[in-house]
N, C-alpha and C positions, 0 to 999 in steps of 0.2 A: 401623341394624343392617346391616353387609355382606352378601352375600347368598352360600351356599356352594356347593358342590356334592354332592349325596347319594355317597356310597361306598360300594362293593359289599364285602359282608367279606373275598372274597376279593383285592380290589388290598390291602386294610391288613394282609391277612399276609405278601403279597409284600413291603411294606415292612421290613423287618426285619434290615437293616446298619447299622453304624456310621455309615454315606453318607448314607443314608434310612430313618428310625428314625419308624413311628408307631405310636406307640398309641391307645385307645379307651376314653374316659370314661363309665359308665352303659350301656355298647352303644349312645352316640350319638354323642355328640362325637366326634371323632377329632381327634389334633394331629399335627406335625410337629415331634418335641423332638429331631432330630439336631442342631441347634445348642447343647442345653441339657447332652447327654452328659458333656463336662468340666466343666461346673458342677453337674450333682448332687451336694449333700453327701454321700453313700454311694459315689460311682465309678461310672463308664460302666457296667461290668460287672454291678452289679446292675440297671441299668436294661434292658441288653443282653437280659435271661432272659426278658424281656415283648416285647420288639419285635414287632411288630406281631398283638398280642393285646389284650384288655380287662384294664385295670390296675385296675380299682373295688374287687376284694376285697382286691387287692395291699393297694392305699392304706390301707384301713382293718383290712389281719390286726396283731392282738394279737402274733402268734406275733414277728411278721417287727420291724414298729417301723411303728405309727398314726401317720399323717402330720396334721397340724393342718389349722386351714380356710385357712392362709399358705400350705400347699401346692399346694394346689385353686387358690386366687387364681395362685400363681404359674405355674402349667400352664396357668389362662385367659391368662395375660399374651400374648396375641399366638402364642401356637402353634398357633390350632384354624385349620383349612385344610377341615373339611368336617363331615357329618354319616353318623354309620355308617346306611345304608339297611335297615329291618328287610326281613324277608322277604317280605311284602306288598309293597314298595315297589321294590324289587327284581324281584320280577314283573311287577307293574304300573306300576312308572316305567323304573327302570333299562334297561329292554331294551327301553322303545319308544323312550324318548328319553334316551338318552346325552349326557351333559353337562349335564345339567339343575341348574340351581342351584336352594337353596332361601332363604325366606323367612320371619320369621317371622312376618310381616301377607299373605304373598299377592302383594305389590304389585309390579308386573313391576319389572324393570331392565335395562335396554340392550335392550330386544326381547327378550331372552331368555326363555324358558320358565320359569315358578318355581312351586313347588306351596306352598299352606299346609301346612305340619307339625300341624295342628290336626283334619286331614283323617283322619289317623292315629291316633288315640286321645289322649286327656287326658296332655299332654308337663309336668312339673313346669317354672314358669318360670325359675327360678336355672338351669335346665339352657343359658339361652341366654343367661344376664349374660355378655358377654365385655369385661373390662377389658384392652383390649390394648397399652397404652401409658402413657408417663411423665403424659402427658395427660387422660386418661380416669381414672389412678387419683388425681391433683388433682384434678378436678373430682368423681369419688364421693365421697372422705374429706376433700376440704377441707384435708389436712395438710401436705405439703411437695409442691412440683414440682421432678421430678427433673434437670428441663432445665435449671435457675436454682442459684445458688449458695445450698448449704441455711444455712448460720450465721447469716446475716441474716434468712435467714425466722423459720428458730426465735427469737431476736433479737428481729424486730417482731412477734412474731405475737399473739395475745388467746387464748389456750388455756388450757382449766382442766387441775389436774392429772392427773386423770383421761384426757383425753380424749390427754393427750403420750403419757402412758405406753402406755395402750393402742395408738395409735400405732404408737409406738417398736419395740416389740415385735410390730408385722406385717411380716415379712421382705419385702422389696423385692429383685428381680434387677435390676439396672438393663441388662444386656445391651450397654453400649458403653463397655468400661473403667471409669474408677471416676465416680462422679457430682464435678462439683467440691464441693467442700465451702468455702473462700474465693473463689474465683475473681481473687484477687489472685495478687500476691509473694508470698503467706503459701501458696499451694497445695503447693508442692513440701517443704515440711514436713511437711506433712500423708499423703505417699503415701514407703511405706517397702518396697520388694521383699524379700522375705524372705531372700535372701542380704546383705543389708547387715546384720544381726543379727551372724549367725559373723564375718563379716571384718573388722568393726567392734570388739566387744567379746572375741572370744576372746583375741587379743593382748591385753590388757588383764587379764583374769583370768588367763592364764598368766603373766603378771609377779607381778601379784599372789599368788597360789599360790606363783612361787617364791623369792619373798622370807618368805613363814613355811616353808616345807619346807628352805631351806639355812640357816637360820637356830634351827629347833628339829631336835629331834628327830621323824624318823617316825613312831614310837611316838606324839608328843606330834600333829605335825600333820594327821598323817592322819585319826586319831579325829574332831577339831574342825573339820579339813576337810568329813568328814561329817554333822558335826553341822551346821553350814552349810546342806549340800544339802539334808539331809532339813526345816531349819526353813524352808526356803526354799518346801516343799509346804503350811505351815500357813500362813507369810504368803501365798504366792499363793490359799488359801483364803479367806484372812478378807478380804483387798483385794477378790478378786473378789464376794466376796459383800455384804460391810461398807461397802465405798466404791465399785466401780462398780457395784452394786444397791442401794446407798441409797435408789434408786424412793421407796416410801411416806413417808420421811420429807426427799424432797426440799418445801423452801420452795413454795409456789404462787406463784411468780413465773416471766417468762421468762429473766430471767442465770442462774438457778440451773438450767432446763430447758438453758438452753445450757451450759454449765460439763457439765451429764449427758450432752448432747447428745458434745461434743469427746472427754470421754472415756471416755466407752464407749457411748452411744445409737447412735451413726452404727454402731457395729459390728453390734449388733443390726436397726437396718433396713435395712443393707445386708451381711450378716451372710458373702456370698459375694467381696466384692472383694479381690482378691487384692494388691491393694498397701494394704491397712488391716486387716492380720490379723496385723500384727507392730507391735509400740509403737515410737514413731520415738523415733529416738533420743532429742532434746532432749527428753520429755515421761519418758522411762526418767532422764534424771539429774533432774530433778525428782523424781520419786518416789524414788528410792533416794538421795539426799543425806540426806537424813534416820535410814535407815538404817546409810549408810557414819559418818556422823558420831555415834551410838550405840555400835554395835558398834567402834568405834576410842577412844571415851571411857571403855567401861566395861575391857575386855580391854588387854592389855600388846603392844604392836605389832605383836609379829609372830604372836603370837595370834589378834589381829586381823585380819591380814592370809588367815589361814588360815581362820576362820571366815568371813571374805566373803568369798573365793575361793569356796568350798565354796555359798556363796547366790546369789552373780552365778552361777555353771555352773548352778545352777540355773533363773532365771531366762532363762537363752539358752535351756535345754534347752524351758523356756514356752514360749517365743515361737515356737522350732523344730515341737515337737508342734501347737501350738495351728496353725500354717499347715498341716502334714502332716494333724490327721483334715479341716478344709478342703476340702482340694484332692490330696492323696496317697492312691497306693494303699499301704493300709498291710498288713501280715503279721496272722494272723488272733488271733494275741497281742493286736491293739492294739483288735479288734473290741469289748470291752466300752464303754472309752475313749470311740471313737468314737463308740458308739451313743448314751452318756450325753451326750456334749457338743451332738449335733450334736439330740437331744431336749431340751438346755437353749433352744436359738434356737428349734425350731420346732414345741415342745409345751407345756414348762413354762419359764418362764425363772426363777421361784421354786425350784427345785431344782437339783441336779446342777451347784455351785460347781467343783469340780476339774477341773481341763483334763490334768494329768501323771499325777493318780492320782484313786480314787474312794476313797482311803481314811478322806479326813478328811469325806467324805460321809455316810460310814457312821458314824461315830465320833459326830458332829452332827446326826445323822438327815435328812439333805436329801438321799439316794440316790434317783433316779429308781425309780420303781416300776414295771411295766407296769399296775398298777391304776392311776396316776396320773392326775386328771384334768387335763382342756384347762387354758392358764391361759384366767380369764376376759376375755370384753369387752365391752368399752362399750355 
């Protein structure tokens, strides 16, 4: 266990810019999360209102959005930098001896000064689990190293199913771009920056588009066009929920953890990387082949053509939102949205299917609740 140094309350309020941003866990802990500010799921500015204050009630108000125990792990992950000093400690340590690190056996280091924190009254012990690397969280959970290329793991690995899922579903920051996922040739398929979505496919749908619109009538293509987008919110429904939450009814084997793993598990345990929060192309025509060659079997061409146009805009519009509640500050319109989705990763991932709307949530009764309990684990 590293060894800290006690904090006076008043240096962790002086903390409290964009620069140097800390907070204080239980009135103990303290971290240093100005690196984490663009990665909070919520945006800098909500974290901004805490700067360097105690976030414990934050974490857990009803009112605001209860953060899971994936979040607590992800604040331990390598951000504590010291221990908030209570007022005892403070008198009696702080101002005789300045700099004093602490300990949680006692045991000196580098010559330095260090006190038992046990000296202090009865300290809960999870208050000092600090898993603070790729490292440390392999060796607690035994599941994937983030330093190592994950496919192969998952791949050779001996896991029940149980123990994936559960897993799968503890968000991971990995904190130095995206973790490899092949570590081959095959890698660069795999990482998609969310402007290759628009410039890629939009030319594409507006060909399409307007070959049924010069071809029928307005009247005729518009309608169908819309009927398009809006069917486009019940398949991205039922795909997200039906086939990349297939979870309980995946096989208990590892091809089939891995097949869950590629397309959609990696999102979920790393649920913040920003080059794997848009569907790369080649795995988008894959999936929508099927579709395109439906909707063009069953409809008269340029019927057709209007109706997917009308389902492709929809799908970019997915891929677009789903990077924006992510990583964007959004307009307070989108606030519901947001809250539901980014409560799908890191409270329930059994509810709350809709990324573009919560309509078809409500409709199918998987709407995020705030009664809603934790998903469970293992």
């Amino acid at each position: 266990m590293p060894n800290l140094p006690l904090i006076s309350k008043s240096e962790l309020a002086s903390h409290n810019t964009a620069e140097s941003c800390w907070v204080s866990l239980y009135n103990r802990k303290v971290f240093d999360i100005s690196q984490f500010l663009d990665e909070h799921p919520g945006g800098p500015e909500i974290v901004m209102e805490h700067a360097g204050k105690d976030i414990t009630k934050v974490l857990s108000d009803s009112d605001t959005h209860v953060h899971s125990e994936s979040a607590y792990e992800m604040l331990d992950d390598g951000m504590q930098i010291g221990y908030l000093a209570t007022d005892e400690e403070e008198k009696e340590l702080l101002k005789k001896h300045k700099g004093m690190e602490v300990t949680m056996d006692g045991a000196p280091a580098d010559d330095m000064k260090t006190v038992d924190l046990t000296e202090f009254g009865e300290i809960p012990e999870d208050l000092f689990h600090l898993k603070t690397d790729p490292t440390a969280d392999y060796k607690k959970y035994k599941f994937l190293d983030l330093d190592k290329p994950l496919i192969m793991q998952v791949l050779t690995a001996h896991w029940t199913k149980d123990f994936y899922l559960d897993q799968i579903h503890r968000p991971r920051h990995y904190g130095k771009g995206s973790a490899q996922l092949f570590g081959n040739f095959l890698e660069p398929i795999s990482l998609t920056p969310w402007w290759v979505i628009p410039i890629l496919w939009l030319p594409v749908n507006m060909y399409i588009f307007y070959q049924g619109f010069t071809h029928l009538s307005p009247f005729v293509s518009i309608p169908i066009w819309l009927v398009g987008l809006l069917a486009w919110t019940l398949i991205e429904y039922c795909m997200h929920r039906f086939l990349f939450h297939i979870d309980r009814l995946l096989p208990e084997n590892q091809i089939a953890f891995t097949v869950h793993f590629l397309m959609h598990g990696v999102h979920h345990f790393l649920p913040m990387d920003r080059m794997r929060l848009v569907m790369p192309p080649a795995l988008f025509v894959v999936l929508a082949t099927p579709f395109y060659k439906i909707v063009f079997a069953v409809f008269p061409y340029y019927v057709a053509c209007s109706a997917f146009a009308g389902g492709s805009l929809g799908y970019i519009l997915y891929d677009m939102t789903h990077y924006a509640l992510h990583h964007a500050k959004l307009p307070a319109i989108f606030k519901t949205i947001k809250a539901s989705h980014l409560e799908h990763h890191y409270k329930n991932y059994q509810l709350a299917f809709g990324v573009t709307t919560t309509f078809w949530d409500k409709v199918f009764g998987t709407l995020m609740k705030p009664e809603a309990t934790y998903q469970k684990r293992v």
